[in-house]
N, C-alpha and C positions, 0 to 999 in steps of 0.2 A: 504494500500500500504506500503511497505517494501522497504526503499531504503540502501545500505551498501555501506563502503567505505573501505577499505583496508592499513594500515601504516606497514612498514616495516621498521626495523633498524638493526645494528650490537651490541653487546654489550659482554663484559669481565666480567669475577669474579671468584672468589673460593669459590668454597662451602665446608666449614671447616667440618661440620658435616656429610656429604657422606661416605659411605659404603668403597667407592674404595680410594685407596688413589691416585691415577691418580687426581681425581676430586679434593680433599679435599687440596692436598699440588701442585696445579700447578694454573697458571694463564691462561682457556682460556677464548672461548667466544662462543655465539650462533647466528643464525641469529633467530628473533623474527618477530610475524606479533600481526597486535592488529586488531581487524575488530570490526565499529562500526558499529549498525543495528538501523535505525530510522524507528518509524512504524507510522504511522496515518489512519486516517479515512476519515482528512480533506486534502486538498491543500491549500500555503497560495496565499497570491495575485498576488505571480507571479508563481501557478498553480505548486508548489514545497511541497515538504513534507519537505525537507529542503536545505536549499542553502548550497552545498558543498564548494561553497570559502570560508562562513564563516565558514565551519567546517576547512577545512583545516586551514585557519588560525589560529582558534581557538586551535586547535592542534599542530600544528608546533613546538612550545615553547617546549611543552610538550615531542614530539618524539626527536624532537634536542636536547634534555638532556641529551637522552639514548644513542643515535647512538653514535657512535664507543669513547663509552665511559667507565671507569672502575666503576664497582659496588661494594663498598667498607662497607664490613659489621662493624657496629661500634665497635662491639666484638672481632677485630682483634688486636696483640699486634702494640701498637703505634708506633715502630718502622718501622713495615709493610707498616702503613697506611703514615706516612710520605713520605718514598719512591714511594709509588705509587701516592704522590701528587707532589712531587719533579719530578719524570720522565714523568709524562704525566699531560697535560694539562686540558685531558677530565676525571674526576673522581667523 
């Protein structure tokens, strides 16, 4: 049995080394989905392949990082990265 769950978040960044310079010299963002797939043979005691609260939980931490947050390459000039910690909260 195959059970999957589905995470969805928003997320920013520049990607320096792109082709186009649209991507490489501007700040956007993507919507992202992440899908985890649990497989077994068995069920546990309560007749689950796996308990989704604790995935969720387990998770949360993890997606709440990303959502509507900036993705900031370490490679970028310091001055950059400062600003984009000085203006937004989520980076």
């Amino acid at each position: 049995m195959i059970i999957r769950k589905l995470f969805k978040f928003e997320n920013a960044h520049v990607v320096r080394g792109c082709s186009t310079i649209r991507c490489r010299s501007s700040l956007h963002g993507h919507s992202y989905k992440v899908e985890l797939l649990f497989s077994s043979n068995f069920l546990d005691n309560g007749q689950m392949v796996y308990d989704f609260g604790l995935m969720k939980q387990n998770m949360k931490a993890i997606i709440d990082s990303f959502d509507h947050s900036i993705a900031i390459w370490n490679g970028d000039e310091s001055e950059y990265i400062e600003d984009m910690k000085k203006h937004s909260d989520r980076w």
